[in-house]
C-alpha positions in Angstrom: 93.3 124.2 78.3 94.0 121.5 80.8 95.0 118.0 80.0 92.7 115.3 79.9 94.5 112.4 79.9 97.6 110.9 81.9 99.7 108.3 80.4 102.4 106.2 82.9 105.2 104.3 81.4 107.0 101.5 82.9 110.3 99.8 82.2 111.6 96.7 83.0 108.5 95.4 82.9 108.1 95.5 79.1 111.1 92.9 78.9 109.5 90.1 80.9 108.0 87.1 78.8 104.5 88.0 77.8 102.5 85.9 80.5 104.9 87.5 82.7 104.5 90.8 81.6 100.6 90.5 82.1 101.2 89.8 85.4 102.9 92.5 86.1 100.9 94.9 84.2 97.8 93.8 86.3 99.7 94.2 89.7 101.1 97.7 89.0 96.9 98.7 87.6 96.0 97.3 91.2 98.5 99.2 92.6 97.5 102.3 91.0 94.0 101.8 91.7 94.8 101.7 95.1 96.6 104.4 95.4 94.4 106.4 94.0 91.1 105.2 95.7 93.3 106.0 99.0 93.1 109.6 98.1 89.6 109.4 97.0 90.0 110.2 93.3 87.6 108.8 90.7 89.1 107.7 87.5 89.2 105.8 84.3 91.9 103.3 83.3 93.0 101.7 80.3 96.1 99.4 79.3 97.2 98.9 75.9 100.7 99.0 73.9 102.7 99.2 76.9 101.0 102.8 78.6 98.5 102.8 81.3 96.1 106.1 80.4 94.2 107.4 83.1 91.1 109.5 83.2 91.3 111.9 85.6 89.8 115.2 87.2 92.2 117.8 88.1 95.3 115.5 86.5 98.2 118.5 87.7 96.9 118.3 91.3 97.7 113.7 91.5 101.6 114.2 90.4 102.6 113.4 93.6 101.2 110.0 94.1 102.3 108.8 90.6 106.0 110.1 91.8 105.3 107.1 94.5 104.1 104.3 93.1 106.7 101.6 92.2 107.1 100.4 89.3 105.7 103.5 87.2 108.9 105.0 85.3 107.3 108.4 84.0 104.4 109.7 83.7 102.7 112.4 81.5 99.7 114.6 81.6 98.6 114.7 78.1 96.0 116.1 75.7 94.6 113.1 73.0 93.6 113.8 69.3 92.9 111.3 66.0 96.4 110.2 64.3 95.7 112.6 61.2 97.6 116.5 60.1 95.3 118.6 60.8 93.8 117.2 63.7 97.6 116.8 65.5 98.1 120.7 63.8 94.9 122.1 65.8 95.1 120.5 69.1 99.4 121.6 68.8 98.1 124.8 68.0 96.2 124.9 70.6 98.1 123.8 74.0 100.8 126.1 72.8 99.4 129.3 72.4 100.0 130.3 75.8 102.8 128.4 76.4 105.4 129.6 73.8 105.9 133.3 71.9 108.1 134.8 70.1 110.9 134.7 72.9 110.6 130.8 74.0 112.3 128.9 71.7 111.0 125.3 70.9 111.2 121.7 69.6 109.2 118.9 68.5 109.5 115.1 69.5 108.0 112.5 67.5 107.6 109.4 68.5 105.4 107.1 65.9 103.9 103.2 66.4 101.2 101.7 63.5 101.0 102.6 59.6 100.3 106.0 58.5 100.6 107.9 55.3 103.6 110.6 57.0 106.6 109.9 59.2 107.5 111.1 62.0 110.1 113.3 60.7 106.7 115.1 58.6 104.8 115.8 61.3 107.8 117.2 63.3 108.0 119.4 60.5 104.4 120.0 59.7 103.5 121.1 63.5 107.1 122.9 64.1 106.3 125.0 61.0 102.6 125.5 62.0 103.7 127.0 65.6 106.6 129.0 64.6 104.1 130.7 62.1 101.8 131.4 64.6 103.8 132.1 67.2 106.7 133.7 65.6 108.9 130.9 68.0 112.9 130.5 67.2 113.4 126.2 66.8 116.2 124.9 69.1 116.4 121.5 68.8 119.5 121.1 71.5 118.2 123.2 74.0 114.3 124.6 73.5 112.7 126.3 76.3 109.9 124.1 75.8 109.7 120.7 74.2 106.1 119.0 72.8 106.6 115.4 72.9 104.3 113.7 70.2 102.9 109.7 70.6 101.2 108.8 67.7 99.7 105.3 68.8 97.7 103.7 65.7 94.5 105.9 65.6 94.8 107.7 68.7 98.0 110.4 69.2 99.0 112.5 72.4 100.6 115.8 72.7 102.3 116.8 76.1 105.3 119.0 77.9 107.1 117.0 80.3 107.7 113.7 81.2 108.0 113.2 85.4 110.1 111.0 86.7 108.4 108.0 89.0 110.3 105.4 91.5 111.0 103.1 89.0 111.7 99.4 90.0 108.5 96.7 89.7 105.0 96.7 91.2 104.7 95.9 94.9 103.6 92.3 94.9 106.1 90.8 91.9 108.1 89.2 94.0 108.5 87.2 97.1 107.5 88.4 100.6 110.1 89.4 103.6 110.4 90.0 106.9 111.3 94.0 107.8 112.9 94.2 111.1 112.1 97.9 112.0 115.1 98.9 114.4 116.2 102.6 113.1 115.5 104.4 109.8 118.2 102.5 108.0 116.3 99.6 108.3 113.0 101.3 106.9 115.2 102.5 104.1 116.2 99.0 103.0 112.8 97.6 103.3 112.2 101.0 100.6 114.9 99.1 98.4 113.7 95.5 98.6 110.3 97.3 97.9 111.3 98.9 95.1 111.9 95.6 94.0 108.4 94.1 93.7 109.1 92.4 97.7 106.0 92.5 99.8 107.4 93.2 103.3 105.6 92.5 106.6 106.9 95.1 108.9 107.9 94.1 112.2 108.4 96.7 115.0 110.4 96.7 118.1 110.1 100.0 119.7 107.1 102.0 120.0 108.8 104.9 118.5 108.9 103.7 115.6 105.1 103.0 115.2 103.8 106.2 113.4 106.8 106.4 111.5 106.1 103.3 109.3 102.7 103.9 109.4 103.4 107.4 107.6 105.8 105.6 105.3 103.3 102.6 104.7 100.5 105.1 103.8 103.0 108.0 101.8 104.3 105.1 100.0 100.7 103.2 98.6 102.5 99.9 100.5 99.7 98.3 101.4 101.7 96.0 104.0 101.1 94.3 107.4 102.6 96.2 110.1 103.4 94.1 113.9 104.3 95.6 117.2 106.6 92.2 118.3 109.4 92.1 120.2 110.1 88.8 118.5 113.3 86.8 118.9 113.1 83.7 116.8 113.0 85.3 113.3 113.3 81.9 111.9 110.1 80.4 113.3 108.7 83.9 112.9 109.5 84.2 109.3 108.6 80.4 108.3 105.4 81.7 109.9 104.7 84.3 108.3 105.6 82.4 104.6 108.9 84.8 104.7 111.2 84.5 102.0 114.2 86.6 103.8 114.6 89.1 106.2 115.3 92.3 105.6 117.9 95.0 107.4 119.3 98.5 107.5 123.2 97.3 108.7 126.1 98.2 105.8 129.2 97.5 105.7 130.2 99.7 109.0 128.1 97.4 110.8 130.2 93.9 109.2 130.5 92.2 113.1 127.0 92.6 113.4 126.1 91.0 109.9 128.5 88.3 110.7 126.3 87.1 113.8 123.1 87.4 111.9 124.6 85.3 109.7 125.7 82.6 112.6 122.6 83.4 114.4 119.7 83.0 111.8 118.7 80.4 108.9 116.8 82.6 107.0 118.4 84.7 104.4 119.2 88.1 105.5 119.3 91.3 102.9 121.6 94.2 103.4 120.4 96.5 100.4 122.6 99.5 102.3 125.9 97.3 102.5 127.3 99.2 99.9 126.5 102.7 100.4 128.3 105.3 102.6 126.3 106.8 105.8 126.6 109.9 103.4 124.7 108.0 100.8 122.4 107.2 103.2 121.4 110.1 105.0 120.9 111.4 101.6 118.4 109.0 100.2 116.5 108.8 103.9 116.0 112.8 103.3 115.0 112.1 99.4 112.4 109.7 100.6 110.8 111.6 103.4 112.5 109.9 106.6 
């Protein structure tokens, strides 16, 4: 049995101010729809009580784009059933039956939103006691081999194993644009940062070299952002140009002379997001991110 259903999460957005949060909500769906629609996937969205559920074909096979698209906390492929016992008792009975025996331990979590004649403690108990008949399964609740995380949501409840980790941070297009000098791959590294953080970058190259890697990362990375081959000098006419709210760069603190003269040099705000990491740090998060 294959899921059918894949619910993403997000965080911070959830705290913002409701016309905020709709926003935001709508620019992370865009996103998502254009991410997907660059790998030529049909699908189906929804949004309501804080998830975004997607229809998809072949669910297991898109993990890697939802793993890079900001703003998305987790995601979850997921199997969907009606909020009652027996319905939540079949479909558990179901997914598992090839997934856990008598030597896989396992535990339930319950998570429960809406009224409903049980709690979630009773269907924890109700569904762990259902599978450990069938299955003959030991209960761990510290350290199962296999967890099913339950979301009972009103009318509608989802079942599913694991919950995957996305880039976190806020949709692309939140937040103000800026200007990404592309010098080295510590600069395309802190334009990752300040993207990660809802920025809209233009990216603007000086050497050649650099051309396809930015491209790769603009594409890998569902950026959707303007990329210029300029060897410009006056970043603040460029950037007043180009409705700039700061410029963006790759130096940390090794490189404090150099930020110094920016600093003397240009009106524009200037962003270090790498100031305060180590060129340990660094090489290590250039590798995590594909550079």
């Amino acid at each position: 049995m294959k899921p059918e259903i894949l619910i993403v999460r997000y965080g911070e957005i959830g705290l913002k101010k409701k016309i905020t949060r709709r926003f935001f909500e709508n620019t992370l769906i865009k996103n998502i729809k254009y991410a997907l629609q660059q790998e030529n996937i049909d699908f189906e969205i929804e949004q309501k009580r804080a998830r975004i559920y997607l229809y998809l074909k072949q669910i297991n096979n898109c993990s890697n784009i939802f793993t890079k698209i900001f703003g998305i906390t987790s995601f979850s492929p997921a199997y969907k059933t009606i909020s009652n016992k027996e319905s939540l008792k079949k479909l558990a009975l179901k997914i598992s039956e090839n997934k856990i025996s008598k030597n896989t331990s396992f535990a339930l979590k319950v998570n429960r939103l809406g009224n409903h004649d049980f709690s979630s403690q009773d269907i924890a108990v109700f569904l762990g006691d259902a599978i450990k008949k069938k299955t003959n399964a030991p209960v761990n609740l510290s350290n199962p081999d296999i967890t099913i995380f339950v979301e009972i949501m009103e009318n509608e409840s989802f079942l599913f194993f694991e919950k995957i980790h996305g880039p976190g941070g806020l949709p692309v297009g939140t937040q103000g644009r800026v200007l990404s000098y592309i010098n080295s791959k510590e600069d395309i590294l802190a334009s990752w940062y300040i993207i990660r953080r809802g920025c809209t970058p233009i990216f603007l190259i000086k050497e050649k070299v650099f051309s396809n890697i930015i491209e790769e990362f603009n594409k890998n990375w569902y950026c959707n952002c303007y990329i210029e081959k300029n060897k410009i000098l006056d970043f603040d006419k460029y950037s007043k140009q180009k409705k700039c709210d700061a410029i963006v760069t790759g130096l940390n603190v090794q490189d404090i002379n150099k930020i110094k003269d920016l600093k003397n040099q240009i009106k524009t705000p200037v962003l270090h997001p790498l100031i305060g990491l180590s060129q340990e740090e660094v090489n290590r998060k250039l590798k995590e991110i594909g550079l």
